[in-house]
N, C-alpha and C positions, 0 to 999 in steps of 0.2 A: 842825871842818871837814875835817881832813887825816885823822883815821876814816873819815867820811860817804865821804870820795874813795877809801879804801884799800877799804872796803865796796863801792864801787860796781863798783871796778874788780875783782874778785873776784869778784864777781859774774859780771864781764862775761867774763871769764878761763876761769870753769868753765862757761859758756855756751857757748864758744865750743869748749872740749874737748869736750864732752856732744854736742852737735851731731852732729859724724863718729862718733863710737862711736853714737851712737842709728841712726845708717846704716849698721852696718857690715855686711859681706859679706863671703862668701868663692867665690872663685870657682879655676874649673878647668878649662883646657882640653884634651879631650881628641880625637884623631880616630882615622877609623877604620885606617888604617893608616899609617905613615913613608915608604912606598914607593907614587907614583903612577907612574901613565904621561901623559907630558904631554897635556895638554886633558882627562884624566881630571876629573872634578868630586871637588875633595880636600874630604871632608865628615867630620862629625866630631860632638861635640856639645859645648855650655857648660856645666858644672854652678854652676848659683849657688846659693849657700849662704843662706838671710836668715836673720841674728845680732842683730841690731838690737832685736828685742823686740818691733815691732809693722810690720803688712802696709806693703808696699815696693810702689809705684807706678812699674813702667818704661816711660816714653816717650820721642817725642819729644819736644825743647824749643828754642824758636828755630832752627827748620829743621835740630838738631842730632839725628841718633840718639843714641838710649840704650845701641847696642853699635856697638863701632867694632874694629879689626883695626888693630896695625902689622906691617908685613909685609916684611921685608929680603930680598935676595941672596945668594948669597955674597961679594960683596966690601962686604955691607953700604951699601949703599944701599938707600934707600926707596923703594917698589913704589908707583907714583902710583895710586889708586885708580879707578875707569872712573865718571865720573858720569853719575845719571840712575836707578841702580839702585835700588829699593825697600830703604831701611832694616827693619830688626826691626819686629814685629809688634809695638804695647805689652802688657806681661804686667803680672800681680799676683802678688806671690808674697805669702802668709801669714808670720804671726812662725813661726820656728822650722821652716820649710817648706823643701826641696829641690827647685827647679826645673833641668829637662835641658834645654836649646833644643838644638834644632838648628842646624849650620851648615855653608855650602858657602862655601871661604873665598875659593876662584878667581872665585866669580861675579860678585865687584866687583875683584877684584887681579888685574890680569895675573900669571899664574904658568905661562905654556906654553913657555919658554925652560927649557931642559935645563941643570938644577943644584939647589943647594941652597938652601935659606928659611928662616928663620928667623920664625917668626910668634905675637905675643903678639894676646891680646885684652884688652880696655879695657871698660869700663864707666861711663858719663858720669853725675855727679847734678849737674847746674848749678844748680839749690839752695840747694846749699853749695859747689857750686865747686868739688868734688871728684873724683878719678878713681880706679876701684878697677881693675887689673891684673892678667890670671892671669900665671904664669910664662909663657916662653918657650920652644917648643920647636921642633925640626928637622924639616923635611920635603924628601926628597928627590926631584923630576921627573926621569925619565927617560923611554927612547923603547923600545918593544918589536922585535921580533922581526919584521919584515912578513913573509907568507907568500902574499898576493894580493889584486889590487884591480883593479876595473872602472870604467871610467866609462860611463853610463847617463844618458838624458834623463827631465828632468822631464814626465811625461804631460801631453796635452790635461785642461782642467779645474781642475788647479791653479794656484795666483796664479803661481807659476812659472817656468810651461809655457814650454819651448822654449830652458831653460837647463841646463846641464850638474852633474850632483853624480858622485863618486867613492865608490865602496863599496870600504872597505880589510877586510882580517882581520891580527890580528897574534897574538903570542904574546909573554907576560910572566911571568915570575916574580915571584907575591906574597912568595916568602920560598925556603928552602933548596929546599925538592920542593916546593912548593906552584906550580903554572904555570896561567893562564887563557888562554883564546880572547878576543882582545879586538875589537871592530867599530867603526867609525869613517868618520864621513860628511862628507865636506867641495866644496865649492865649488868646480868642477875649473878654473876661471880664475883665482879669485884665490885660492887653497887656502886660504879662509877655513874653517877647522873648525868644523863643527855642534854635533858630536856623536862622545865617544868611552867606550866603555863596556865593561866584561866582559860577556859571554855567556856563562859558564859554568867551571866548569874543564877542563883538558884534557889527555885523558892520547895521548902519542904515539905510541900502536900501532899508529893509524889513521891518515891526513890527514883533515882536517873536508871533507866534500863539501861545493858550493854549487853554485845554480842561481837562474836570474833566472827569473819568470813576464812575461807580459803587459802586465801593470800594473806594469814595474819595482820587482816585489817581491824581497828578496833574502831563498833559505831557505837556511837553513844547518843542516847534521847535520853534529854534532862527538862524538867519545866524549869521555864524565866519566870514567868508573871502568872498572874490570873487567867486560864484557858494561852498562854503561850508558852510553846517548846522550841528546844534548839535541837538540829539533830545534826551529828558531828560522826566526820570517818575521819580513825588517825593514823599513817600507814608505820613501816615494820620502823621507818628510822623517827616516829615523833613528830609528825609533818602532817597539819591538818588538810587533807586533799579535798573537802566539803566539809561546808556546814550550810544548811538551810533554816531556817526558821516555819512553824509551821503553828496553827491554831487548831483549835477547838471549835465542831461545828454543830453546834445543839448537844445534843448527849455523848455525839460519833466525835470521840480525842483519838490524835494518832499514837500509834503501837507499834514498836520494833519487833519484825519478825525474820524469825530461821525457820528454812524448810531441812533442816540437818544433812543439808548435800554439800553447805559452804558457803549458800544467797543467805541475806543477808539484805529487809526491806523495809521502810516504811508505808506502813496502811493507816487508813482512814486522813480524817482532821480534815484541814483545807490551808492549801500554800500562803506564801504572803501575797503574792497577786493576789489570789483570789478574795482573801481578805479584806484587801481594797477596794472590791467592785461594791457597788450599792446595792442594798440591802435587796432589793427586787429583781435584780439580775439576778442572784444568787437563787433567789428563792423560783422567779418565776420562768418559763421558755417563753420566747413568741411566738405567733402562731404555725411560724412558718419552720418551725423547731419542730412540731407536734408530729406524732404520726399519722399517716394517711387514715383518712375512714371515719377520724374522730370527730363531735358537733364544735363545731365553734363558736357557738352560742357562750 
């Protein structure tokens, strides 16, 4: 009898170890950079490992997601999460498969208070009751550089209409020399923020022109590089509806212009096709380009 129970329970022992190893995982969080601008969307991606030996089913389960964030301050307290938000999409990962998710970790954690976070991600299998955890790492919010902002009314037509948003520009260092144009739309009563984004990088030889149209559109021409600009419309809800790139062609750089009726254009420079073409196209017609009359010597 005290076999049969020593058997049983040994059993029930290496059941119970087997279990989490036939689930195991390994996971990785990475993002894309240590450095936001507050109300930046701080994104990133998961890397899950499946080790377990056969395909991994992640869902929901009893109203719980399958990936979860803890999310700290700097004085280490816990960032309440905002509910109502759309948990993870459920995946399958195959045995011995590498799956990337994507993630934006601000879109459920308040994280637009200037400082620093600490943020692990979790992984739920209620299953077995178990929780798999990537490391921990730091992220730090801060606040850029302002350099000009308008406030502007929402048009006739939109749900809206007849409410005030603020168009901001700023400037931000991604790193040592690395500095971007950033754009940012908020709620000019209650300065509830939209929406806050890079536009581009930016090099300071220039100041970035801007001008509103009709349709309180905001365009903006900023230089990138050496003889390169970006020129960006952003419309009334924060939504870049174009951006083109555009060069410099001998002395003739392109120029944001208002005729003060509401247009709203770029002149000069040369497109990025044209850019590309070789250096003799540019410069020269063939003959059969010429006007009539002329020698063709």
């Amino acid at each position: 009898m005290n076999c049969k129970r020593f058997s049983l329970l040994s059993i029930l022992a290496i059941s119970l170890f087997a279990v989490p190893g036939m689930a195991q995982i390994n996971l990785e969080l990475k993002l894309d950079r240590s450095l936001y601008l507050a109300n930046e969307p701080i994104t990133g991606e998961l890397i899950v490992v499946n080790m377990a030996g056969r395909d991994l089913i992640f869902g929901d389960s009893g109203g719980m997601s399958w990936l979860d964030f803890t999310v700290t301050d700097g004085r280490g307290h816990l960032i309440t999460p905002v509910q109502g938000v759309e948990g993870a999409r459920p995946i399958v990962i195959g045995a011995g498969q590498t799956h990337k998710h994507k993630v934006t970790i601000n879109k459920r954690y308040p994280m637009s208070t200037i400082g620093t976070y600490r943020v692990k991600a979790a992984v739920n299998f209620p299953q077995i009751n178990r929780v798999f955890e990537s490391k921990t790492i730091t992220v730090q919010v801060t606040e850029g550089q302002p350099m000009w902002s308008q406030i502007v009314g929402v048009p006739q037509g939109h749900p809206d209409a007849g409410t005030y948003r603020e168009y901001s520009l700023m400037t931000y260092y991604h790193g040592a020399r690395s500095k971007a144009l950033y754009f940012r739309l908020k709620d000019s009563d209650s300065s509830l923020v939209f929406r806050t984004y890079p536009i581009g990088d930016y090099l300071a030889l220039r100041p970035p022109a801007h001008a509103i149209d009709s349709q309180n559109q905001l365009h903006v021409l900023h230089m990138t590089g050496p003889q390169a600009y970006r020129y960006t419309v952003i419309n009334i809800d924060g939504e870049p509806v174009r951006q083109q790139t555009l060069y410099e062609k001998g002395a003739n750089r392109p120029e944001l212009k208002s005729n003060g009726m509401g247009d709203v254009t770029v002149t000069g420079g040369m497109s990025e096709d044209e850019a590309r073409q070789p250096y003799e196209e540019q410069q020269f017609q063939p003959l059969s380009a010429r006007p009539p009359g002329l020698p063709t010597f």
